[in-house]
C-alpha positions as a LaTeX table, in Angstrom:
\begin{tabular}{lrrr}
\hline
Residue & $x$ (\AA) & $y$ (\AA) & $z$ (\AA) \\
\hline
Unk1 & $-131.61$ & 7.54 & 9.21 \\
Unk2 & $-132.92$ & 5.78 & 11.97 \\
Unk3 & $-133.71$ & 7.65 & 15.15 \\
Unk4 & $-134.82$ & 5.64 & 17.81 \\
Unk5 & $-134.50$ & 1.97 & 18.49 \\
Unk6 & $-137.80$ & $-0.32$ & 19.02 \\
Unk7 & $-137.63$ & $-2.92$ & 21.35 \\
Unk8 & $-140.97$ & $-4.46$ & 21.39 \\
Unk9 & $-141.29$ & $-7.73$ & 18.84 \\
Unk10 & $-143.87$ & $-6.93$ & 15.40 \\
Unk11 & $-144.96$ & $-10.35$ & 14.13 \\
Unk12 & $-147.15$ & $-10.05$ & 11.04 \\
Unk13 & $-149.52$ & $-12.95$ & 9.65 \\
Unk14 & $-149.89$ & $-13.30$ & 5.97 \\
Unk15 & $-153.02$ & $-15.93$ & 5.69 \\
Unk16 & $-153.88$ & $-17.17$ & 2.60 \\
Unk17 & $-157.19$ & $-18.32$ & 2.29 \\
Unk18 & $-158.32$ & $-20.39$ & $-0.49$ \\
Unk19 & $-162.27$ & $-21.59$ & $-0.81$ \\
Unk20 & $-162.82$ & $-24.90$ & $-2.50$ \\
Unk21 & $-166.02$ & $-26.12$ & $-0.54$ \\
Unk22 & $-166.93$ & $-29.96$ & $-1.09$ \\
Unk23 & $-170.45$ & $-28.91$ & 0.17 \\
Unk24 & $-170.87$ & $-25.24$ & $-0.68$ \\
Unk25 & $-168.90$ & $-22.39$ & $-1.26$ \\
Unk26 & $-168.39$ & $-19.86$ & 1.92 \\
Unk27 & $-168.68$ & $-16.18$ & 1.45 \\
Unk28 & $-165.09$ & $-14.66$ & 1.19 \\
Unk29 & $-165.83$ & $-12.27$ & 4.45 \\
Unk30 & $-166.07$ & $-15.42$ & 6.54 \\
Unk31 & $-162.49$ & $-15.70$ & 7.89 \\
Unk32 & $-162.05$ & $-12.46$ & 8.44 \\
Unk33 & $-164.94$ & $-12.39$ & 10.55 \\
Unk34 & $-163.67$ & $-15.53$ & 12.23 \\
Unk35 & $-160.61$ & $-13.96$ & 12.99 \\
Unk36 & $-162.20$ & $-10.93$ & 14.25 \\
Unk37 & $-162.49$ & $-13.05$ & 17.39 \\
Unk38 & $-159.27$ & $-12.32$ & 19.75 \\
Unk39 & $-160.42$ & $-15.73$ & 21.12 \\
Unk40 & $-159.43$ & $-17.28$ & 17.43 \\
Unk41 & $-156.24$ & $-15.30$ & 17.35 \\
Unk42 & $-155.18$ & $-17.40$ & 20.52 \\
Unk43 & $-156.40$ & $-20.54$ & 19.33 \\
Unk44 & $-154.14$ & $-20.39$ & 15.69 \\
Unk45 & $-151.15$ & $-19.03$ & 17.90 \\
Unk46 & $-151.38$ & $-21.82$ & 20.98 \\
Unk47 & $-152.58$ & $-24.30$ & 18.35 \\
Unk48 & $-151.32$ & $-24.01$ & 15.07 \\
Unk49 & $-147.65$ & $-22.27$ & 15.62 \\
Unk50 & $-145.48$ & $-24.54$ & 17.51 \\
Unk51 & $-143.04$ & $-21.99$ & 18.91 \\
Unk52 & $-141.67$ & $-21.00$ & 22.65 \\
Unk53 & $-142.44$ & $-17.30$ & 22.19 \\
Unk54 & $-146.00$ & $-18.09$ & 21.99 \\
Unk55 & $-146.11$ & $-19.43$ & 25.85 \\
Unk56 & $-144.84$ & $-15.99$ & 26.71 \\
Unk57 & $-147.96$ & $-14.04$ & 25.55 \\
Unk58 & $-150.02$ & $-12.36$ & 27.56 \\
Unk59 & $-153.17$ & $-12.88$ & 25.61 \\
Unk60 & $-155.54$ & $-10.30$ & 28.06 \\
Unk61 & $-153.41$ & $-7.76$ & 26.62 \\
Unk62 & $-154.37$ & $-8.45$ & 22.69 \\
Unk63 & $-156.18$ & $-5.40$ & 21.51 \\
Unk64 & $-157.68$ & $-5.10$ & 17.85 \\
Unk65 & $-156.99$ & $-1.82$ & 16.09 \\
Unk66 & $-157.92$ & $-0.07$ & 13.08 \\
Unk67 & $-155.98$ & $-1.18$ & 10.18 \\
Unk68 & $-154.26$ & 1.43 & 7.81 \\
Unk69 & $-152.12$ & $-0.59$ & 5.87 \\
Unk70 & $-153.68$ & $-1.46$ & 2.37 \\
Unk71 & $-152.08$ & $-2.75$ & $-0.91$ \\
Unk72 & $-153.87$ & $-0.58$ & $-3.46$ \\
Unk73 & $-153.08$ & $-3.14$ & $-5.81$ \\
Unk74 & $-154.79$ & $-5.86$ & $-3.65$ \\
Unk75 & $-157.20$ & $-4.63$ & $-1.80$ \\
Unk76 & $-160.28$ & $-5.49$ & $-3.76$ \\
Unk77 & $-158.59$ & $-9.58$ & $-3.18$ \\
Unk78 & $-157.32$ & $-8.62$ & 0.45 \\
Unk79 & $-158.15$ & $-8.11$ & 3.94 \\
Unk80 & $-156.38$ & $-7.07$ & 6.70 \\
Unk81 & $-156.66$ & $-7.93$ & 10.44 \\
Unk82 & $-154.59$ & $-6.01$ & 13.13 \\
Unk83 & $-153.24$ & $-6.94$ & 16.90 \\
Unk84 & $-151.57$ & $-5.61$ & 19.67 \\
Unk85 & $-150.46$ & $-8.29$ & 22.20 \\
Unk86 & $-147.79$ & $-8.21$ & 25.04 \\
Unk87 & $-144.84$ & $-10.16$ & 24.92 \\
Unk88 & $-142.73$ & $-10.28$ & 27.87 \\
Unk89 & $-144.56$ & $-7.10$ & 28.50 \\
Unk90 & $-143.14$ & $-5.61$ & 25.90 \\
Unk91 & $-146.06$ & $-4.69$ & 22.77 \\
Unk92 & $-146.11$ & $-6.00$ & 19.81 \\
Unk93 & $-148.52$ & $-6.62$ & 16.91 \\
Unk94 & $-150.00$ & $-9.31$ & 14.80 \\
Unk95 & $-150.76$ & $-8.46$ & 11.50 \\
Unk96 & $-152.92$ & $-11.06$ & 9.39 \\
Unk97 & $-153.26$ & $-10.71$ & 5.80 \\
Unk98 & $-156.37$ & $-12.76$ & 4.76 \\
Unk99 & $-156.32$ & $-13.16$ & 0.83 \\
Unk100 & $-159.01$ & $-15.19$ & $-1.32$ \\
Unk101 & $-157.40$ & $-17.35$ & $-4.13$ \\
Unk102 & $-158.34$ & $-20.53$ & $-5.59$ \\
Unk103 & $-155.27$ & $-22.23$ & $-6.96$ \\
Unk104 & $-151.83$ & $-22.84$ & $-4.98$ \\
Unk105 & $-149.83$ & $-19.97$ & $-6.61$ \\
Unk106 & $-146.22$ & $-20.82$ & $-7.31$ \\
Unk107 & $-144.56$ & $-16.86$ & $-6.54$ \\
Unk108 & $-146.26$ & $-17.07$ & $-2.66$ \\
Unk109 & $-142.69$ & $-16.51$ & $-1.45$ \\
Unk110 & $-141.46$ & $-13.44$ & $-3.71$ \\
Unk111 & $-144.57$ & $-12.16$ & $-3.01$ \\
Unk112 & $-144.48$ & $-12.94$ & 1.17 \\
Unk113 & $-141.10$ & $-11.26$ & 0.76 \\
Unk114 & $-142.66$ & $-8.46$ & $-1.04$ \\
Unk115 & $-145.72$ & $-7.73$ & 1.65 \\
Unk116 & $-143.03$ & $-7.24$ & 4.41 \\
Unk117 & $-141.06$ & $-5.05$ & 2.59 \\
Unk118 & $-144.17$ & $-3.05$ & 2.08 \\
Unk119 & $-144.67$ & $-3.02$ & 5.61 \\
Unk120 & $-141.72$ & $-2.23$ & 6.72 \\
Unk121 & $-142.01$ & 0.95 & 4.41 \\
Unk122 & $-145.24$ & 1.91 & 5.88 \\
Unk123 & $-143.66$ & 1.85 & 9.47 \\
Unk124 & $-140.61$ & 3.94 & 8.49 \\
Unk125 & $-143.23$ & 6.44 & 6.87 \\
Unk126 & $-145.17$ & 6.98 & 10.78 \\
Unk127 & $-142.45$ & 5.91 & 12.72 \\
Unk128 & $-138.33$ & 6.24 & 13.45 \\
Unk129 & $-136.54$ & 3.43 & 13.61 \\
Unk130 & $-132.94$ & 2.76 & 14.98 \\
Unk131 & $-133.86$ & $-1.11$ & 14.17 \\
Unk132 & $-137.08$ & $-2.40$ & 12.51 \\
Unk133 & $-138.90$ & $-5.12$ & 14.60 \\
Unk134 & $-138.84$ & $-8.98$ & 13.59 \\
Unk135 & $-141.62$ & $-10.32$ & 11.26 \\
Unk136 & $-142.61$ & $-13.53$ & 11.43 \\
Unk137 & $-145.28$ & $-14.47$ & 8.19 \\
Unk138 & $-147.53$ & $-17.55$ & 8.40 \\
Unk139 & $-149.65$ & $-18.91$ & 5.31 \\
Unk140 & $-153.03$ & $-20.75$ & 5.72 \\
Unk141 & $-153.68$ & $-22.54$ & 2.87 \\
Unk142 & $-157.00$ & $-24.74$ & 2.95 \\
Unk143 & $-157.42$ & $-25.47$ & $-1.01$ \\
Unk144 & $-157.60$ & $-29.34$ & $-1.94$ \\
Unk145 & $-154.22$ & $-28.77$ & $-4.37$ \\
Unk146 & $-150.97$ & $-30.45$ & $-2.33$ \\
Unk147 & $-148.98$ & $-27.17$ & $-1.72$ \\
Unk148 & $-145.49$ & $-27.84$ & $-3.32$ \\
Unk149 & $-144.20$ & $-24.30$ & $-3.33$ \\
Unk150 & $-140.85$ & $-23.75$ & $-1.22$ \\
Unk151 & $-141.35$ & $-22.17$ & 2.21 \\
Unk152 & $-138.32$ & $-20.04$ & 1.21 \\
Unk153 & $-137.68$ & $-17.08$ & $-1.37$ \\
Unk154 & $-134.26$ & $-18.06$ & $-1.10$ \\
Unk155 & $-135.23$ & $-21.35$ & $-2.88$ \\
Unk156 & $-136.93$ & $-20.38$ & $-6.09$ \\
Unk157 & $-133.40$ & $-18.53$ & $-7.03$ \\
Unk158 & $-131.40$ & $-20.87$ & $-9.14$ \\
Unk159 & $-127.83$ & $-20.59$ & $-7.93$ \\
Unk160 & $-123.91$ & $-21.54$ & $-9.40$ \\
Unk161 & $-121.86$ & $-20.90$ & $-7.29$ \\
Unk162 & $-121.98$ & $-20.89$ & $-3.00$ \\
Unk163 & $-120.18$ & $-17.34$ & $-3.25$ \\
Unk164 & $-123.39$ & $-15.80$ & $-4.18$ \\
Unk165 & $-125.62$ & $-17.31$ & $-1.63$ \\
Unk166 & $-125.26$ & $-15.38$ & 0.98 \\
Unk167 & $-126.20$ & $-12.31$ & $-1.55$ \\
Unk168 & $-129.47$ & $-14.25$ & $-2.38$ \\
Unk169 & $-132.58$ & $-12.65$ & $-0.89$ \\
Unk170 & $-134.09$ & $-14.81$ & 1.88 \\
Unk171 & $-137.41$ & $-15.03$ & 3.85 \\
Unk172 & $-138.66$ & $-18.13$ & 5.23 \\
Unk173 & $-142.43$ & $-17.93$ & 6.44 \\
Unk174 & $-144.44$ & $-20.41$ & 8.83 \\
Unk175 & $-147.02$ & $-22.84$ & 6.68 \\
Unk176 & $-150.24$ & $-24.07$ & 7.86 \\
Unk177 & $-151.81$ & $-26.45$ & 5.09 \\
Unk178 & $-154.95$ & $-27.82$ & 6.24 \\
Unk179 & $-155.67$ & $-30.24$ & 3.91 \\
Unk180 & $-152.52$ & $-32.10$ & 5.33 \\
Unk181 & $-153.61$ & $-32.27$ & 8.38 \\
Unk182 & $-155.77$ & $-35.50$ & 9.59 \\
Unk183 & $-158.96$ & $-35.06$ & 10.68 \\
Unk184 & $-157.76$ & $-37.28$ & 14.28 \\
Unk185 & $-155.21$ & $-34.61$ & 14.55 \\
Unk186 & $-157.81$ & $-31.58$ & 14.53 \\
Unk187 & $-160.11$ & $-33.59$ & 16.68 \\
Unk188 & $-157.45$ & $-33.97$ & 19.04 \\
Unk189 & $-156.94$ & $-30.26$ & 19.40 \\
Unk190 & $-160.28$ & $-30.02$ & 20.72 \\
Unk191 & $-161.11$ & $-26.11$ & 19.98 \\
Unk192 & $-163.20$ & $-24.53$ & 17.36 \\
Unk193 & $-160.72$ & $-23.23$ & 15.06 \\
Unk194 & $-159.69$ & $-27.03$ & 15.02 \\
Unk195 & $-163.32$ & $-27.50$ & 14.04 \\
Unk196 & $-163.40$ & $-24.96$ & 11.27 \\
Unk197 & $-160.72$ & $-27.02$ & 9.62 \\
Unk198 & $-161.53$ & $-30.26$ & 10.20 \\
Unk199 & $-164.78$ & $-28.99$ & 8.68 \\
Unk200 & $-162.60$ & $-27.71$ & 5.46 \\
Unk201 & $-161.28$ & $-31.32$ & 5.18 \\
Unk202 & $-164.47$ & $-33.22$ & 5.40 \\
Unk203 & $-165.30$ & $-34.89$ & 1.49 \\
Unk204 & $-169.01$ & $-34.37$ & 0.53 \\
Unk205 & $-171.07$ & $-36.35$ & 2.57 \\
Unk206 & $-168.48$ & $-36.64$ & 5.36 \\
Unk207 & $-170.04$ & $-33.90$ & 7.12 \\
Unk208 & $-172.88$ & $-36.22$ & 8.60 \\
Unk209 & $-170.44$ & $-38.05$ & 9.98 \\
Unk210 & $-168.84$ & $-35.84$ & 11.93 \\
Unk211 & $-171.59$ & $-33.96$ & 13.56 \\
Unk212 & $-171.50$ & $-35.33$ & 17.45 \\
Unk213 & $-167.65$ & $-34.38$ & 17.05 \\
Unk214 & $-168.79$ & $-30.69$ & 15.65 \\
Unk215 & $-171.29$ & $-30.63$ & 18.77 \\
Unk216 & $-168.99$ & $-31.88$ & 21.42 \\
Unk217 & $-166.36$ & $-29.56$ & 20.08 \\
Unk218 & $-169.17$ & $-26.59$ & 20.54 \\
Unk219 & $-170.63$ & $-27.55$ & 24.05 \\
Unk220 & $-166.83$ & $-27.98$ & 25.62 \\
Unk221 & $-166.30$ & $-23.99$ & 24.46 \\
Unk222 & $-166.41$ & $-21.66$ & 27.54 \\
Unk223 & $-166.54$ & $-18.17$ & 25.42 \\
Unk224 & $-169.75$ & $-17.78$ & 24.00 \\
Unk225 & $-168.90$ & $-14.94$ & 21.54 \\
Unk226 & $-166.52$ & $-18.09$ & 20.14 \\
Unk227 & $-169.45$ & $-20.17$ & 19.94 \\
Unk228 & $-171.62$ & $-17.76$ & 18.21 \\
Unk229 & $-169.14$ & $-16.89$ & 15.69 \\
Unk230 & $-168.52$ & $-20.59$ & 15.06 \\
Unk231 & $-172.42$ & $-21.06$ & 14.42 \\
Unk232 & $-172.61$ & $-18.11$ & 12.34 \\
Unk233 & $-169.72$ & $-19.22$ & 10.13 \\
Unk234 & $-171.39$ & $-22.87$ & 9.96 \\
Unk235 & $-174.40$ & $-21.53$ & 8.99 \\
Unk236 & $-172.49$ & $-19.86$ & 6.11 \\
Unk237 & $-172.26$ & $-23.44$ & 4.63 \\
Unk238 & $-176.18$ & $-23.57$ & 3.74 \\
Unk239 & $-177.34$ & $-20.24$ & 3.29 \\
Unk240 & $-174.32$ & $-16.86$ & 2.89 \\
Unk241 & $-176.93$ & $-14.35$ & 2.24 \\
Unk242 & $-180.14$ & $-14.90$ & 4.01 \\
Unk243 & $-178.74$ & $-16.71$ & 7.49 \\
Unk244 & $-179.57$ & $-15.27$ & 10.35 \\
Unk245 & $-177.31$ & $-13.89$ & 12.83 \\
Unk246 & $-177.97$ & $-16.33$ & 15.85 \\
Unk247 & $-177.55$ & $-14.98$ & 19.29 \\
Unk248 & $-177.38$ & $-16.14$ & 22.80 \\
Unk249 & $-176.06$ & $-20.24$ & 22.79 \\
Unk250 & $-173.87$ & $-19.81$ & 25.50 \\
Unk251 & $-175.83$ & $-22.26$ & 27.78 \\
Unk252 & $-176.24$ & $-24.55$ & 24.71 \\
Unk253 & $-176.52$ & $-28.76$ & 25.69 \\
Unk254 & $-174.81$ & $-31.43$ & 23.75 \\
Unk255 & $-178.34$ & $-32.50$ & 22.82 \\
Unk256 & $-179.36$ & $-28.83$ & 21.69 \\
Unk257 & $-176.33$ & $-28.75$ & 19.87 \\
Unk258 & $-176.14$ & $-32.03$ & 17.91 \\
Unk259 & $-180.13$ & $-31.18$ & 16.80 \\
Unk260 & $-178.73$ & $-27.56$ & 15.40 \\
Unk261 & $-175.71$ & $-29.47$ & 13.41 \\
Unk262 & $-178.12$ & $-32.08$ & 11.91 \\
Unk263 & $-181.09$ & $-29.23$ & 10.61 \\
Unk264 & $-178.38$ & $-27.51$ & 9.42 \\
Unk265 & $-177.04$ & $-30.70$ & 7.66 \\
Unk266 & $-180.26$ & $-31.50$ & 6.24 \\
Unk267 & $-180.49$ & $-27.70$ & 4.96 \\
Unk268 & $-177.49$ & $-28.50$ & 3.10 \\
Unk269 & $-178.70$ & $-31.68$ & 1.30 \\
Unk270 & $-181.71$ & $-30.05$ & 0.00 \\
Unk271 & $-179.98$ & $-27.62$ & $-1.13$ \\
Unk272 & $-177.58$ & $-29.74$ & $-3.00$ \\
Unk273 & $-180.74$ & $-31.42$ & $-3.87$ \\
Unk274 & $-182.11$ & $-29.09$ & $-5.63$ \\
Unk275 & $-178.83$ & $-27.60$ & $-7.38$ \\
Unk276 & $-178.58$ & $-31.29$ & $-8.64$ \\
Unk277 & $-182.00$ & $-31.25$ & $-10.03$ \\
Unk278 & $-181.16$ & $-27.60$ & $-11.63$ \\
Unk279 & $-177.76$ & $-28.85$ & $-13.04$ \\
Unk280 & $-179.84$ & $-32.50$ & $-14.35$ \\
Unk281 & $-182.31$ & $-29.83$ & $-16.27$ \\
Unk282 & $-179.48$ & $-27.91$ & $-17.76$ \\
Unk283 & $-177.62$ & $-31.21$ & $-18.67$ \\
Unk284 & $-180.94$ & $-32.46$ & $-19.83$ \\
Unk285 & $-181.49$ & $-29.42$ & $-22.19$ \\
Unk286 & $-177.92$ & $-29.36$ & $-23.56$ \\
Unk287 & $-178.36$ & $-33.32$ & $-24.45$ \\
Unk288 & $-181.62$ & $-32.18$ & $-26.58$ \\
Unk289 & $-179.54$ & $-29.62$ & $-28.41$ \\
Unk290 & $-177.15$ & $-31.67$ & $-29.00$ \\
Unk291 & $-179.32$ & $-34.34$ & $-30.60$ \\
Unk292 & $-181.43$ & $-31.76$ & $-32.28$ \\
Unk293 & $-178.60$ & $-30.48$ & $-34.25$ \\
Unk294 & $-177.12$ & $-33.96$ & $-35.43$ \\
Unk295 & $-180.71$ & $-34.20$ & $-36.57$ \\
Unk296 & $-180.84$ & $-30.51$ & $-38.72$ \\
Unk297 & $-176.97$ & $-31.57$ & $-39.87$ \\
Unk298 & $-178.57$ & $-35.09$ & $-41.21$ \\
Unk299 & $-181.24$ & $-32.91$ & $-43.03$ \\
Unk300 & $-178.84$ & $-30.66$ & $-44.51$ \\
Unk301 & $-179.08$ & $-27.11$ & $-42.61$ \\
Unk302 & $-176.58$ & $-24.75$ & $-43.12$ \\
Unk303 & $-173.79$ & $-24.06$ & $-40.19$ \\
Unk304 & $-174.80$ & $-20.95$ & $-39.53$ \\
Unk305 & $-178.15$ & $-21.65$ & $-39.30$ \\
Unk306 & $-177.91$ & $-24.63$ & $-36.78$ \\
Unk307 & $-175.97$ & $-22.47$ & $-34.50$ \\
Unk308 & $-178.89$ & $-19.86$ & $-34.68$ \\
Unk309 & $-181.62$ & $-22.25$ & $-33.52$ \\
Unk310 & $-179.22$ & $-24.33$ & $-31.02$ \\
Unk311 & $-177.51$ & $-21.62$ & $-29.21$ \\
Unk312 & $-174.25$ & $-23.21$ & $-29.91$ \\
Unk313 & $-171.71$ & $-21.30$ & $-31.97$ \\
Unk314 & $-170.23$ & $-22.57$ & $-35.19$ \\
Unk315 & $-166.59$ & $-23.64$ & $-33.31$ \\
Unk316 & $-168.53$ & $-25.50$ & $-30.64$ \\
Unk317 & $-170.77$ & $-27.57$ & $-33.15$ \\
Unk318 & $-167.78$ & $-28.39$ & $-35.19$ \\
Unk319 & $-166.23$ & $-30.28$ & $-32.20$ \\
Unk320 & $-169.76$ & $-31.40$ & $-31.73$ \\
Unk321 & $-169.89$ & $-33.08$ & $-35.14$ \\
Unk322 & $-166.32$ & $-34.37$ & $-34.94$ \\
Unk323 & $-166.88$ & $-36.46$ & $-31.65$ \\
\hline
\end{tabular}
C-alpha cells in the first residue's frame, strides 16, 4: 500500500544509441560522456522534445546524481545517466538509458514498457508511494536502418474485437531518429548536440564539406566545458584510444577552429588510407589463394589437402570450385 503521495513530475529517458560510423566507428562510452554535460541535457530537451513542459524548467536547478538503478541483465550493453531538475519548482528527475545496438530491433516497445516497469519497482522498493510519478521515455536512434517499429506497445498486439482494447497494455514513448532528420534542419538548430548529429548523418566524404559549419557551430558556443566535450568526442572519430584530452578552447577563433576540424579531417583520411591499403593486402592475398587452389585442384590434390595449404576449409573451397 501506498503511503504518501508524490507530487513532483519523474520523466525518464530511454536513449538508444546505435553506432554505424560512415568514417569510423566511435567508442561506445562516447554518448554517455556527451551527456554527462548538464549543458547537453538542455540542448536534447529545448531542442529535440517539442513539448510545453520543457519551457517550464528551471535548468540551474539540474543536478547529476549517482545512479543505482542497473538491469543486471543489461548492464554489460547499458548505461545509465541520472537528473534532478525543477519543474514548476517542484523536483523531478531525468533518467537516460544509453544502450549500444547495431540493428533497429523490432520488440523496442515491449521492452520500453518493460524498463519502466522496472523502475517503477525500484522506486516502490526506497520509496512510498500514494501515486507513482509520470514517465515520459524518449528513444535516440542514429543507425542508417529507416526505423519502422511502432512508437506504441499497444500496437504490436494484434486485436479482434474493440472490447479488449482498452485491456491492451499501452506505452507510447517520444522518438528521435536522426538519420531522418536533414542536415539544413540540424544546421538550423545551431547548437552542438545539433552538430553531433548532423555529424552522424554526414556520408563518407561529406565530412569535408561540412567543416566551416562544424567550426561556426563551435565558435558561437558560450560554455566552454560544451566545447571541450564536443572536441573530445570529435576527436573520437580519428583516434578512440590514444586522443588526447584537449583542454582550455574557450577563447577559440573561427580561424583556430576551422584549422582544428580540417587536421583532424586529414587524420581521418590517412587513416582510412591506410585501412584501405591493409584491407587491398588482405583482398590481395585471398585472390592468390584463391587462384592457387584452382591451380592444385587442376593438378589433382586431394580436398583435404588443398584446404591444409590454403587456409580455406573444405565447405568454403567447395563453393569456391562451384562459382
Amino acid at each position: 500500500m501506498f503511503c504518501s503521495r508524490l507530487k513532483g513530475l519523474l520523466i525518464i529517458f530511454f536513449i538508444k544509441f546505435t553506432f554505424m560510423k560512415k568514417t569510423q566507428q566511435i567508442h561506445d562510452s562516447g554518448y554517455k560522456y556527451i551527456f554527462s554535460h548538464k549543458g547537453f541535457i538542455k540542448q536534447l530537451l529545448q531542442s529535440f522534445v517539442p513539448m510545453n513542459w520543457v519551457r517550464e524548467i528551471d535548468f540551474n536547478e539540474m543536478e547529476q546524481i549517482n545512479s543505482s538503478f542497473i538491469r543486471k541483465n543489461l548492464k554489460n550493453k547499458e548505461s545509465d545517466v541520472i537528473y534532478k531538475l525543477s519543474y514548476k519548482n517542484t523536483p523531478f528527475y531525468l533518467y537516460l538509458l544509453i544502450e549500444f545496438q547495431s540493428t533497429v530491433d523490432k520488440t523496442m516497445p515491449l521492452r520500453i514498457l518493460s524498463y519502466v516497469i522496472d523502475f517503477y519497482e525500484e522506486l516502490i522498493k526506497k520509496e512510498k508511494f500514494s501515486e507513482l510519478p509520470e514517465v515520459f521515455p524518449v528513444l535516440i536512434y542514429n543507425g542508417n536502418e529507416k526505423w519502422t517499429v511502432p512508437d506504441n506497445m499497444a500496437h504490436m498486439i494484434s486485436t479482434h474485437t474493440k472490447e479488449l482494447r482498452e485491456y491492451l497494455p499501452s506505452l507510447k514513448y517520444h522518438k528521435i531518429i536522426i538519420n531522418e532528420f536533414t542536415k539544413d534542419s540540424l544546421i538550423k538548430i545551431k547548437n552542438l548536440l545539433a552538430g553531433i548529429f548532423l555529424t552522424e548523418n554526414l556520408k563518407e566524404g561529406e565530412l569535408e564539406n561540412y567543416q566551416k559549419i562544424l567550426a561556426e557551430i563551435l565558435v558561437k558556443e558560450v560554455d566552454s566545458q560544451l566545447k571541450e566535450a564536443f572536441v573530445n568526442w570529435f576527436c573520437r572519430l580519428v583516434d578512440n584510444e590514444n586522443i588526447k584530452p584537449i583542454q582550455d578552447i574557450s577563447h577559440i577563433t573561427l580561424e583556430e577552429a576551422k584549422t582544428m576540424f580540417a587536421q583532424t579531417i586529414e587524420k581521418i583520411k590517412k587513416s582510412e588510407r591506410k585501412e584501405g591499403i591493409k584491407e587491398g593486402i588482405k583482398e590481395g592475398i585471398k585472390e592468390g589463394k584463391i587462384a592457387a587452389a584452382f591451380k592444385m585442384r587442376e593438378e589433382g590434390m586431394a580436398l583435404s589437402l588443398i584446404s591444409k595449404i590454403t587456409g580455406f576449409s573444405e565447405a568454403q573451397l567447395k563453393k569456391i570450385f562451384k562459382n
